[in-house]
C-alpha positions in Angstrom: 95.6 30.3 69.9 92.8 32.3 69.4 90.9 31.4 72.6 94.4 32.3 74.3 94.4 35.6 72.8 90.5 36.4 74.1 91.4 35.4 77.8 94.9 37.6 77.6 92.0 40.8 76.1 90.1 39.7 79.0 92.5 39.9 82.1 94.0 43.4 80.0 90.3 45.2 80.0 89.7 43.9 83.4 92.9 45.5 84.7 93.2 48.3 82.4 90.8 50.9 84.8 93.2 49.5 87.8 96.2 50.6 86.4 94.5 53.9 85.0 94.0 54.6 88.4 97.0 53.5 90.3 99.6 55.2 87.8 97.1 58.9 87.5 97.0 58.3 92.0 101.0 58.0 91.9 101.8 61.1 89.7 99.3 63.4 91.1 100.9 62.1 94.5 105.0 62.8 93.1 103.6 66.3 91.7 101.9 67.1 94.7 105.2 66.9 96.7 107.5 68.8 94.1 104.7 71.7 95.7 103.8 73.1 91.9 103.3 76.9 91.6 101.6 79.4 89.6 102.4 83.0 89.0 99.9 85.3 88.6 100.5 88.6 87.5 97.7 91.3 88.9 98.1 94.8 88.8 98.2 97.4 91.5 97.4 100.8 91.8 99.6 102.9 94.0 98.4 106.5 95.1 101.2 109.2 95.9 98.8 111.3 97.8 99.4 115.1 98.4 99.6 116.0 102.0 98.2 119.5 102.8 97.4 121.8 105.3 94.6 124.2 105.4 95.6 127.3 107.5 92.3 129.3 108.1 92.1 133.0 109.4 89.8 133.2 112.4 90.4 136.8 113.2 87.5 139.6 113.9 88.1 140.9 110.4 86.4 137.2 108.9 82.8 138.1 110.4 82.6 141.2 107.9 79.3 140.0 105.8 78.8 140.6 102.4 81.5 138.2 100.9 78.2 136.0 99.5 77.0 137.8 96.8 73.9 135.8 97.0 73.9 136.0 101.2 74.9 138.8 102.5 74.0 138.0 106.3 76.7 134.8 105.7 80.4 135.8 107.2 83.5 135.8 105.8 84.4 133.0 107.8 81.3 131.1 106.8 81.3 131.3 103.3 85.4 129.8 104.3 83.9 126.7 105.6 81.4 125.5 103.1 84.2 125.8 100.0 86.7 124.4 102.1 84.1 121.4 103.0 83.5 121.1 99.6 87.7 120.8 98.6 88.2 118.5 101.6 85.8 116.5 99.6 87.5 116.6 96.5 91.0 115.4 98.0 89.5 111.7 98.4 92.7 109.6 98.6 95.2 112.7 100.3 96.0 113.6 104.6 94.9 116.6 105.2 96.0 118.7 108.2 94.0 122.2 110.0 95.6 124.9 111.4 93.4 127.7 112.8 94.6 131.2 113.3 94.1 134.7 115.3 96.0 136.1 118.2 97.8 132.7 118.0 98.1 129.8 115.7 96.8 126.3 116.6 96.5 122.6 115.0 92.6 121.9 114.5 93.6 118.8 113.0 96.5 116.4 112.5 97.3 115.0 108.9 94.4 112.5 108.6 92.4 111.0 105.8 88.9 111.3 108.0 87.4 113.6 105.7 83.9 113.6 107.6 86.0 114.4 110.7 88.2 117.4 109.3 84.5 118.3 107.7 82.9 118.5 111.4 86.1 120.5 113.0 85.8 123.4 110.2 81.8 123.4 110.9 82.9 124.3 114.8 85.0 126.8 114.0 84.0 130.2 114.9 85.3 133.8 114.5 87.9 135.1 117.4 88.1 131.2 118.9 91.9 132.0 119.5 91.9 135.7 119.6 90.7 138.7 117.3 93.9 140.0 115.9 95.9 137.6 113.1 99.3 136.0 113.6 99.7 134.9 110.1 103.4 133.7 110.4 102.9 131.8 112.7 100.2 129.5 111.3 102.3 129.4 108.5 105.4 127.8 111.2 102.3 125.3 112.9 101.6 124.5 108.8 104.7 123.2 108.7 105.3 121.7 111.9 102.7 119.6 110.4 104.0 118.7 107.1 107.7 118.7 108.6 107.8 114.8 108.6 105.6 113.8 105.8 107.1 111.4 103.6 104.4 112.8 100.6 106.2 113.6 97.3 103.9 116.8 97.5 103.5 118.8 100.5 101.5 121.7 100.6 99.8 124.8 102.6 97.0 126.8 101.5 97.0 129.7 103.9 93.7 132.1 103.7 92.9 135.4 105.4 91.9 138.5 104.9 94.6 140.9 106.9 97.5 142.1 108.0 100.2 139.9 110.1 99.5 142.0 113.4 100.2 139.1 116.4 103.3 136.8 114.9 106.1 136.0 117.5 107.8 134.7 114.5 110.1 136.5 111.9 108.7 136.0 108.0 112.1 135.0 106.9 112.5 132.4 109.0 109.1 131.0 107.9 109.8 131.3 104.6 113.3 129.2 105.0 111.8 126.7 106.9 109.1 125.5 104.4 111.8 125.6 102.1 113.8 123.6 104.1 111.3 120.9 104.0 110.0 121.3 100.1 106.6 122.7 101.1 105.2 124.6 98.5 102.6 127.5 99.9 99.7 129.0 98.1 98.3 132.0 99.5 94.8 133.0 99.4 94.0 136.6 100.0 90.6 138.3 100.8 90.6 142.0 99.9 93.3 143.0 98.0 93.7 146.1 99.3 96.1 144.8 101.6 100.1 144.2 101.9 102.0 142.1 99.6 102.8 139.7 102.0 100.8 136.9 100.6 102.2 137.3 97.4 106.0 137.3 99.1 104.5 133.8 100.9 103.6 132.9 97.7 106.4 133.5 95.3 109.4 132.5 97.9 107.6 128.9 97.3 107.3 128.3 94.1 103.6 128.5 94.1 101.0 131.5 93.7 98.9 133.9 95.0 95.1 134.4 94.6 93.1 137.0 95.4 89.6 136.4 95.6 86.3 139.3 96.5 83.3 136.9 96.7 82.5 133.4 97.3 82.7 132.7 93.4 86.2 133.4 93.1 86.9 131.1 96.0 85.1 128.4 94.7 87.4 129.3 91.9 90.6 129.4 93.5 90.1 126.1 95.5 88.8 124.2 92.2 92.2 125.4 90.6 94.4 124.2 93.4 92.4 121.0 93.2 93.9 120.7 89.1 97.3 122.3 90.5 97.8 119.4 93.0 96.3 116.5 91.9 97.1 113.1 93.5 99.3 110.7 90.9 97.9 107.3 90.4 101.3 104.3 89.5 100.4 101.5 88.0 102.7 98.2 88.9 102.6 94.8 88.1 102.8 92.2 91.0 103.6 88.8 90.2 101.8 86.7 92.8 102.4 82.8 93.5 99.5 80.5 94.1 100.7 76.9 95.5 98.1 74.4 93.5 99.6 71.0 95.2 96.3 70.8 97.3 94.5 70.2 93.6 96.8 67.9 92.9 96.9 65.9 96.7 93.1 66.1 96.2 92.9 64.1 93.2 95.8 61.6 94.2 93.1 61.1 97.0 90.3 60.5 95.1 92.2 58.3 92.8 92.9 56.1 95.7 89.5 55.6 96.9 88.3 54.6 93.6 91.2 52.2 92.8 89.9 51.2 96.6 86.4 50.2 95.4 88.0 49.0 92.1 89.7 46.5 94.0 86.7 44.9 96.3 84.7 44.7 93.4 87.1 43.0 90.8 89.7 41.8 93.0 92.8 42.1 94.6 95.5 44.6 93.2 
């Protein structure tokens, strides 16, 4: 009996690693085929970006000098372009749109988030490139022919100049209901104040505000504000994402089988 006993310990140890590895090949196999899943939660970031539209005076009146305290030979119309450089820079994840305006209004620049682009167009502009008198109304219409069909929670113009409406084809009150019409809120940016309240009527029919600004330092002013006024909302959602893992599994069924394999041709049949 207890020779009988050592040969049956004997065959069981020299089997054991066989059926270790035939059984562990067979239910990595069966899992592999149920196609096993993990979910992975990550989180996202969603941006809802505010579209706007800069609408830029390029009437005679903007090459009157001395609007740079610290330059006086730099125009109106140049100190313009390096704070409104610098804002484009600061609305890193929003479209923003150009619209130039003297004798007549005109689109510089489609909504777009190519900020070096938009950057090199307002470099290029130059004073009385559509005409030298201002038709203010109707950059504020092209504003919103651009904004019109945004799908942006926010929509805004910032409309800048320094003069009387003297050119516009188009009525006020009909400019006003359109960007109303579409929810676009308008802040007006005035240089001299000595002029009409017509920026400030822009302004308040909008829900938004009027600044009036006499240097370069209150501009840099008024554009940092409108930065904090309008600042692009950041959501944060939760994704839960599958990851199929049966190619692990399949894998180690594989393996399983070329060792049971070698298992075999060494020890013997299975």
């Amino acid at each position: 009996m207890p020779h009988f006993l050592q040969l049956l310990l004997h065959v069981k140890k020299k089997h054991y690693a066989r059926e270790i590895l035939k059984w562990a090949m067979i239910t990595c196999m069966t899992v592999a085929l149920s196609d096993p899943v993990v979910v992975k939660k990550i989180k996202a970031v969603r941006s809802n970006a505010v579209d706007i539209v800069l609408a830029l005076d390029t009437s005679g009146s903007m090459s009157t000098y001395g609007f740079n305290e610290k330059n006086y030979k730099q125009s109106r119309l140049d100190v313009v372009k390096e704070v409104v450089k610098s804002f484009i820079d600061m609305r890193k994840s929003d479209r923003i749109g150009l619209v130039i305006f003297g004798t007549t209004a005109a689109i510089a620049s489609p909504l777009s988030f190519d900020k070096e682009a938009q950057k090199n167009i307002v470099g290029k502009i130059e004073v009385g490139v559509i005409g030298k008198s201002t038709a203010l109304i109707d950059a504020l219409v092209s504003s919103v022919t651009l904004l019109k069909n945004s799908k942006s929670k926010s929509k805004i113009i910032i409309l800048l100049s320094d003069g009387e409406d003297s050119a516009s084809k188009i009525p006020l009150a009909f400019a006003l209901k359109l960007a109303k019409k579409y929810s676009i809120k308008i802040y007006t940016i005035t240089i001299d104040k000595s002029y009409s309240n017509m920026m400030k009527v822009i302004a308040s029919k909008n829900g938004a505000q009027n600044f009036e600004v006499q240097n370069k330092k209150d501009l840099l002013k008024v554009y940092k504000r409108i930065d904090r006024l309008q600042k692009s909302e950041l959501e944060y959602n939760t994704l839960d994402v599958e990851e199929h893992i049966y190619f692990y599994f399949l894998l180690f069924s594989l393996l399983c089988a070329i060792l049971l394999v070698a298992h075999v041709k060494t020890r013997g049949v299975l």
